[in-house]
N, C-alpha and C positions, 0 to 999 in steps of 0.2 A: 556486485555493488561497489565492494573496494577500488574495481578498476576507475569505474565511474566518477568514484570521487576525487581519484587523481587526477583523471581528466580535466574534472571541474577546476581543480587547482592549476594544470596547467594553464587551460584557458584564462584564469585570473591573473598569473603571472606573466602571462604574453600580452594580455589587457595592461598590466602594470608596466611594461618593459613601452607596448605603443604609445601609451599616454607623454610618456618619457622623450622618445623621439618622434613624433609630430608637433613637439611641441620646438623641436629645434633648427635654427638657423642654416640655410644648405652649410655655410661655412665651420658651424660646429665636427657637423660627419667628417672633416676632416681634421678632429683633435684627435692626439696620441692617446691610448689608452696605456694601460701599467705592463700590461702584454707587449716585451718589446718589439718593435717594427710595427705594430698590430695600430690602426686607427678605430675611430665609434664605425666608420664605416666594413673597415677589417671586421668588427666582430659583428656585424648584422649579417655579413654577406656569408659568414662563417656559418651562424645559426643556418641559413635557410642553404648552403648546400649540407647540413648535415641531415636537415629537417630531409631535402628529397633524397639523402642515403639511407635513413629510415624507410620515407616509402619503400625505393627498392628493396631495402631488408626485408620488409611485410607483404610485399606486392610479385617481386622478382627477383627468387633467389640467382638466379645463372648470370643476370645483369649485375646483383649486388658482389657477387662473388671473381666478376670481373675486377670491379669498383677494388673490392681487396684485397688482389693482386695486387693492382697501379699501384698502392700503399706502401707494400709490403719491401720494398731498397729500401726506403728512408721517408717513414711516419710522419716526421715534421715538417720536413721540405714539400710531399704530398699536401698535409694542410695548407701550409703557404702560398702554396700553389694555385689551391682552391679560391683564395681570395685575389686571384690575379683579373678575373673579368670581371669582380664587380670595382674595382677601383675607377672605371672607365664610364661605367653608369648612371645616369640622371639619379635623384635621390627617389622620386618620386617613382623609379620603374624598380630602384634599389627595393627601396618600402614595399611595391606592390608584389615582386618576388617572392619575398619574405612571407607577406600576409599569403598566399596561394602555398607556397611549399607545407604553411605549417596546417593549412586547411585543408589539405592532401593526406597530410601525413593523419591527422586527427581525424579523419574522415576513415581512412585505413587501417587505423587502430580499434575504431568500432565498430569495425568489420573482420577481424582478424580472429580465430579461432584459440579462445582463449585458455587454450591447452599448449598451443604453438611457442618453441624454442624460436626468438629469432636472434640472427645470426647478427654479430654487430662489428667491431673493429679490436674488442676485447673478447672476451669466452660469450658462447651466446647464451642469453637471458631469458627468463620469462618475458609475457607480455606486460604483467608487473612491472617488471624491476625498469625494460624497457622504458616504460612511462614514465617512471621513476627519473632515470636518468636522463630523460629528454628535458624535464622540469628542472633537473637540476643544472644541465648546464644551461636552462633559459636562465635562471638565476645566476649564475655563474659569470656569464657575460653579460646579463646585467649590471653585474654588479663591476665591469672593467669598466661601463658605461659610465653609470653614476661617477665611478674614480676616476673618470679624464673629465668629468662636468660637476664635480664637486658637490654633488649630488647627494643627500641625505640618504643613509641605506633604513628601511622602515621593517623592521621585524614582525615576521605575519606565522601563524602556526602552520603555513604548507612548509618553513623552516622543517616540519619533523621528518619529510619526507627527504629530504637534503640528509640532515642526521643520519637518519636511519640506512641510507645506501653508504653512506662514509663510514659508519660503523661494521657494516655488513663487509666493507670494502676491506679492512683491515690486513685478510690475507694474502688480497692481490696485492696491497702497497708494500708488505715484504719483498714478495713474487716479482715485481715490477724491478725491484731493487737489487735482487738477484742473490734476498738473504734468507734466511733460516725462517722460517714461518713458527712461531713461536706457541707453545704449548700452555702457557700459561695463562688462562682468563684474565681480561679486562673489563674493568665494569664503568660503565660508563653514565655520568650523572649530570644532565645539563639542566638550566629553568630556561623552560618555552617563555614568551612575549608575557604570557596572562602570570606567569608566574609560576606555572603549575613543573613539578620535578619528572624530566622527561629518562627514563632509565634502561638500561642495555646491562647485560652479561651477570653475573655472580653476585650475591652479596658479598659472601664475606672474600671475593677476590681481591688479592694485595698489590695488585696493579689496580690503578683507577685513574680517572679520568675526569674533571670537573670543571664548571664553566657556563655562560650562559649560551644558547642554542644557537645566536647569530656568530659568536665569535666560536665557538666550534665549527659551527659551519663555514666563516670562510676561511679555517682552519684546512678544511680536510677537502675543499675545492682549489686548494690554494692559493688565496686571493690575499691571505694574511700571512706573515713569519708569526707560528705561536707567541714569539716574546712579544708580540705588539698586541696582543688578546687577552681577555681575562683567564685562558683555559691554561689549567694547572694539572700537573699528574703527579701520581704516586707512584714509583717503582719502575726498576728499568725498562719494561718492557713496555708498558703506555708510555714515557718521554721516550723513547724509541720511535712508536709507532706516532705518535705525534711531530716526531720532525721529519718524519715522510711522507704523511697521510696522504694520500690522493684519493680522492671519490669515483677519480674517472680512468679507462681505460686507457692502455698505450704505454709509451713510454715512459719515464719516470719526470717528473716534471720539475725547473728551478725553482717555480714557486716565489714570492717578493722577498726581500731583502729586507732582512732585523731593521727596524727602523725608519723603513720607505714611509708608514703610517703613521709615525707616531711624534713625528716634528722635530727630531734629531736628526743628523746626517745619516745615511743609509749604510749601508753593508752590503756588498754583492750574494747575490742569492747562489745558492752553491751550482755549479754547472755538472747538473745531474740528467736535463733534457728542457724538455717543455711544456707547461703548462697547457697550453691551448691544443692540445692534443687530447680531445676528450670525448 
């Protein structure tokens, strides 16, 4: 039933993301997104070759384990890469790839033996978490979307499922970073959209973490420099883990620049990798 219900949120958020872009000018797909190099059509073309490297993940491990090879010189140049044929694309064949990869991919997911580890670009997942992170980076790059079209970001409660893989992620974003995975509990305290106190890790842990659920989460997708967030910590090792956070697999990512969002002059985001590697 759980799986189901992410699903269900996925579908909403890909609902939310097409409402988005069909409603746009051919000539918008070609605005910059905050992902540098990356356009609105960079990130569409992105989702849907990740959406059919899931398929393979779920459908064909020996093809998808090829796929992870190609990768494996250089993760980000590999992405990059990926967005190389859809820059050449009509919009409308762009769109329609998209819609089919991700109904492929969803279609495979509710077919998949829900016991199965699949295999992905990070450590392999349940089918869970899987789901999981396919949601989050539709949100993800949504959310580059809306910030090249100025776009209002609209806080909904599949927010917790965002959360809660960026929480869980904690270790990998030491791990990523190449630092000491940290022993000490954080507890972690955000208000969801309705208001309600959404909470992770210890009470009475002396690292903490607080904030509301949208700016945590494009906290720990990296879509925000914490200082541009309401989310606040206690103790070293949550503002640690906070100015690393990544939700997503790969490399360690630059993440925006103190100040890109907040109407003062920017700041270069620290040159630690890439973001869009997820």
């Amino acid at each position: 039933m759980q799986l189901d219900l992410v699903l269900r949120d996925v579908a909403a958020e890909t609902g939310c993301l097409m409402s988005m872009l069909l409603a746009l000018p051919v000539v918008a797909w070609e605005k910059a997104t905050p992902a540098e190099g990356w356009t609105v059509r960079d990130q569409v073309s992105h989702l849907t070759f990740s959406d059919n490297a899931a398929y393979l993940a779920l459908t064909d491990r020996a093809a998808f384990t090829q796929l992870l090879a190609q990768s494996q010189p250089d993760p980000i140049a590999f992405v990059d890469r990926a967005n190389i044929p859809g820059r050449t694309t009509g919009v409308p064949e762009l769109l329609g790839g998209f819609v089919q990869a991700r109904v492929q991919m969803v279609h495979s997911l509710r077919a998949v033996d829900r016991h199965t580890r699949v295999p992905w670009f990070g450590p392999p997942m349940s089918v869970l978490s899987f789901v999981t992170a396919r949601l989050m980076e539709t949100w993800a790059h949504g959310q580059d979307v809306r910030d090249a079209l100025g776009a209002e970001t609209v806080a909904t409660d599949r927010l917790r499922h965002i959360a809660d893989i960026g929480v869980r992620a904690l270790p990998n974003s030491f791990r990523a970073h190449g630092r000491p995975i940290p022993a000490a509990p954080v507890r972690v305290e955000i208000t969801g959209p309705s208001g309600e106190l959404w909470v992770w890790g210890e009470r009475g842990a002396k690292n903490r973490v607080t904030g509301s659920a949208l700016d945590f989460c494009l906290v720990v997708t990296q879509r925000r420099h914490p200082g541009d967030t309401d989310v606040s910590t206690e103790g070293a090792v949550a503002a640690e883990w906070i100015s690393i956070a990544q939700a997503f697999a790969g490399p360690p990512g630059a993440g925006r620049g103190a100040g890109q969002f907040s109407g003062r002059p920017a700041e270069p985001a620290a040159a630690l990798g890439d973001e869009r590697h997820d």
